[in-house]
N, C-alpha and C positions, 0 to 999 in steps of 0.2 A: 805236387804239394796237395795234400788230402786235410781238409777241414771237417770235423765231427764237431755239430752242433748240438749239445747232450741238454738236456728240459727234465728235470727231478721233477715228478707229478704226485699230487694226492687230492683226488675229487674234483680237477681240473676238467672234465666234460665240455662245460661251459666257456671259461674261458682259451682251452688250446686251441679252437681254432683260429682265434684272434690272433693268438701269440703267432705259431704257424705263415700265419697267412703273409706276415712282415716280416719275419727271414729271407734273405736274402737266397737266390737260385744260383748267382754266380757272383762270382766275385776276382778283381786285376791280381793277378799272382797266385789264386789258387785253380790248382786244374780241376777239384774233385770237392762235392758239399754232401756231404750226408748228414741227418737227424737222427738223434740217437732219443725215445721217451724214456723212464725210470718209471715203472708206476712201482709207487710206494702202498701198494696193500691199499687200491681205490678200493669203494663201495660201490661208486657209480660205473660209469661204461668209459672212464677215462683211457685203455686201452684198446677198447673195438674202435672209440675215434680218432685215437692217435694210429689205427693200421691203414682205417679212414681215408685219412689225410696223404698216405704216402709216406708214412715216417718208414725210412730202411731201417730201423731197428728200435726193437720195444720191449723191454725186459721186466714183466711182472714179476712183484717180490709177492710172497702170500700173506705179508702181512704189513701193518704201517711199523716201518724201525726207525722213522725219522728221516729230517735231511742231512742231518751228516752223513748218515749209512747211504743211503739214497745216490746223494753225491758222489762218494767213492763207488759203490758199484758203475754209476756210471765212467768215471773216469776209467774205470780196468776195462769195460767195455768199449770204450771208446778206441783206446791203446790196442787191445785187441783187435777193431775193427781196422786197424794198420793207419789211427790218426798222425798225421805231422804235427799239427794243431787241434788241442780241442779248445772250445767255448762252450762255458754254461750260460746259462737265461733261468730267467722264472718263467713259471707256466701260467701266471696269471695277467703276463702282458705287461707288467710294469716297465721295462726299457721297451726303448724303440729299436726295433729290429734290424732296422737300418744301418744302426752304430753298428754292427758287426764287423765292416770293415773296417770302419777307424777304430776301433778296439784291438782287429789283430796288426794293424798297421807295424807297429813298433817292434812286432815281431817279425815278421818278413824285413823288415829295414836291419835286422838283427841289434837290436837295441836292446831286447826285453827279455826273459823268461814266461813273465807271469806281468801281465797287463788287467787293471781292474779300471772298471769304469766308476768315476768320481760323478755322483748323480748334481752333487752342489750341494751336500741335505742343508746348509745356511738358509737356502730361498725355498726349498721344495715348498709349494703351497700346501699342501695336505697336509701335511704335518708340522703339529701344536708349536708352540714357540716352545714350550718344555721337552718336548721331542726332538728337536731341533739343536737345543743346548746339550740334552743328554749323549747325542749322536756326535758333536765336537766333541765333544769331552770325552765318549769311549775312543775313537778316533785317535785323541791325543795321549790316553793312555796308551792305545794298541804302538803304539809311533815309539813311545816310551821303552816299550818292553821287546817291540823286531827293531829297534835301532834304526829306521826308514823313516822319510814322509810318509805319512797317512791319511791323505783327506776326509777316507770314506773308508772306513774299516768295514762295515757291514754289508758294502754292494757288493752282490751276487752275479753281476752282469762282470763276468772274466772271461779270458783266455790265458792258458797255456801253452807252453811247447812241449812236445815229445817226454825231453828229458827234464825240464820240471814237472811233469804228472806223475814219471817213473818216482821219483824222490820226494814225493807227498805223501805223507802218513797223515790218517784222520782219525781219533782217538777218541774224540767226543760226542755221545750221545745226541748231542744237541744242534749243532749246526759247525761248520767247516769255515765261516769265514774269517775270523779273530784267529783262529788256531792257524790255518795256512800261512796267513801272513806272517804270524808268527815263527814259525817254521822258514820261512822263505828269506828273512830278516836274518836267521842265524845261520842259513846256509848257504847265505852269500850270493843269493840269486838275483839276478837284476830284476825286479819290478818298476813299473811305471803305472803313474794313473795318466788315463785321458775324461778328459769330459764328456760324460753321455746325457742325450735327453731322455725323458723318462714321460708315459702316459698319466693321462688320469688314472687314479683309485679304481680299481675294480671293486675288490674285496677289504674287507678288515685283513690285516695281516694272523696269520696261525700260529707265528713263532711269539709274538708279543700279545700275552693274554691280559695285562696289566704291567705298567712303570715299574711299579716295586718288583714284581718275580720277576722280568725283564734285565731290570740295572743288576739285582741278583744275582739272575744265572751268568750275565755277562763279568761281572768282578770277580764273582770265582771262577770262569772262564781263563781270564787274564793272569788271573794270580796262579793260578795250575801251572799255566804251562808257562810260565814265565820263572816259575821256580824249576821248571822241569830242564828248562834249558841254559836256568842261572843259579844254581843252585848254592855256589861259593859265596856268589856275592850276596844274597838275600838272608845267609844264615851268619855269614860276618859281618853283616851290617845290624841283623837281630840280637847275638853274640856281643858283639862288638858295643849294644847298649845296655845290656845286662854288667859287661866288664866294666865302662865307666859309669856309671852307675855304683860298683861293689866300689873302685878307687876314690871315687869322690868319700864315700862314709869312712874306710878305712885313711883319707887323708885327717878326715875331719875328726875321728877319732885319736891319730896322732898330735893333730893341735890341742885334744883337751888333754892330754898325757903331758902334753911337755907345757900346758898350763899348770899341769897340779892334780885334773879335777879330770882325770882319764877312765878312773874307777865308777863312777857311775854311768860310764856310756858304751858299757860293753857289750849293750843292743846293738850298736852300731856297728860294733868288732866282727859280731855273727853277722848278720843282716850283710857288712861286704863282702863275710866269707862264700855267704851264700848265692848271695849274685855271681859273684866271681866265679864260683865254681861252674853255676848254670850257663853264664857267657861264656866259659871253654869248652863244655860240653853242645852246646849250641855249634861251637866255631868248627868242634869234632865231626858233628851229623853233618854240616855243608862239606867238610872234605870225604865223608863218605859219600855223600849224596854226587860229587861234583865226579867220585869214581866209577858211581852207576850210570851218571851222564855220559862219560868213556865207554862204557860198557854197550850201553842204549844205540852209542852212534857207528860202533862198530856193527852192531844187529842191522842197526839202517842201513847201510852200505851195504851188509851182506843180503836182506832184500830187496837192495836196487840191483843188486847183481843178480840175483835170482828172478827178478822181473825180467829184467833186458834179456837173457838167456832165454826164458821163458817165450820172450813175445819173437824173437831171431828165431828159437829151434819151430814158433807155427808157423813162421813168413818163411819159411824152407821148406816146411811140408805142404804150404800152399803150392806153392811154385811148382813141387814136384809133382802135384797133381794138376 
């Protein structure tokens, strides 16, 4: 059993050794630990310290694309590197490095797919009482839309197995962790959260510039790919209020008809026609949209298949050499 421990970096110099330093060397069930760094397009020396340190693998991008991109390149490399399991961590030291084992617990127990560590954010001290509410409540939408408990929808401290990394698509610009779960939720994959402890504040966080862009990018976050992977029901349920909507005026326009007094409410006549129309056409774009969803999830399949193939035809030609 071979553990890659993958660290997505950007100007981390500072902080990775810390982080580093509290990873675990070995660990009951696993034979094999390696560190995997991401630098994302540093400015600083976050790569010469990450070779430094002894990290077995360090992959600089040339430029900063983010952690979503970050993240995935990591994980392809991980898989590549012949992981049974990966784990990500932040590079700035926020969990404790310790958890790693009760983090992959649940996976060697074969319980899990995909294990996330629930930090508490209820009590986290650092962060604001309005922080704190907005993180429930992303949380309880993300729970909303993957159909799962959710405690902690934003902790970045996870592990995967094998074959939940092969079946991870990351599409988002912006960060990976609302969208996996989301993903994980509709592909039927077993997740668990455990409770992890977590460090003091190092840093200001990077991804959260301000509350408002923050809550933001995360609502249109959720709303994307929640229509991307529900798409019947968000435009039958939009559809579907335009339609009653058009019936109620068209009712009400037959009560002043069969009062007498029909001829002057024949705003109303149009007005349901018009609704009416837009709620079936609305109802028509969810069952096309729900056909591109078909289409979409045959393409997934076809590159989890082309990954697994992929990572089997290098473990053949390793061997052979």
């Amino acid at each position: 059993m071979k553990l890659v421990i993958q660290i997505p970096c950007y100007n981390e110099e500072v902080t990775l050794p810390q982080t580093m330093r509290d990873l675990p060397r070995s660990l009951p069930g696993v034979d094999e630990i390696e560190y995997l760094v991401v630098d994302d397009g540093s400015t600083d020396r976050t790569a010469e310290v990450a070779r430094e340190l002894g990290v077995h693998h360090v992959i600089h991008l040339r430029r900063n694309c983010g952690l979503a991109h970050a993240f995935l390149v990591g994980l392809e490399s991980a898989l590549q590197a012949g992981a049974d399991i990966i784990v990500n961590t932040d590079a700035d030291n926020q969990y404790w490095g310790k958890d790693v084992g009760r983090l992959i617990q649940p996976i060697l127990d074969g319980q899990a797919d995909i294990v996330v560590g629930d930090r508490g954010v209820a009590a986290l001290e650092h962060f604001s009482p309005l922080k704190r509410l907005l993180q429930r409540l992303g949380s309880w939408v993300v729970e909303r839309a993957a159909g799962i408990p959710v405690p902690d929808a934003t902790s970045g401290f996870r592990a995967y197995t094998r074959e939940a990394a092969l079946r991870l698509t990351v599409l988002s610009d912006y960060t990976y962790t609302l969208e996996t779960l989301i993903q994980a939720g509709m592909r039927r994959l077993a997740v668990v959260f455990v409770p992890v402890r977590t460090n003091p504040q190092t840093r200001r966080s990077r991804l959260i510039r301000s509350l408002p862009s923050f809550l933001a990018i995360q609502a249109v976050t959720i709303l994307r790919f929640y229509i991307m992977y529900r798409p019947l029901r968000v435009f039958t349920m939009i559809g579907g209020v335009f339609i009653t909507a058009g019936v109620a005026l068209g009712v009400r326009f037959l009560y002043y008809l069969m009062q007498g007094s029909g001829t002057g409410k024949v705003q109303s006549l149009i007005l349901a026609a018009i609704l009416s129309i837009v709620g079936f056409q609305t109802c028509l774009i969810g069952l096309i949209a729900d056909l591109v969803r078909l289409n979409r999830k045959m393409v997934e399949e076809t590159l989890y298949r082309v990954r697994r193939t992929d990572l089997e035809a290098s473990a053949k030609d390793d061997l052979e050499k």
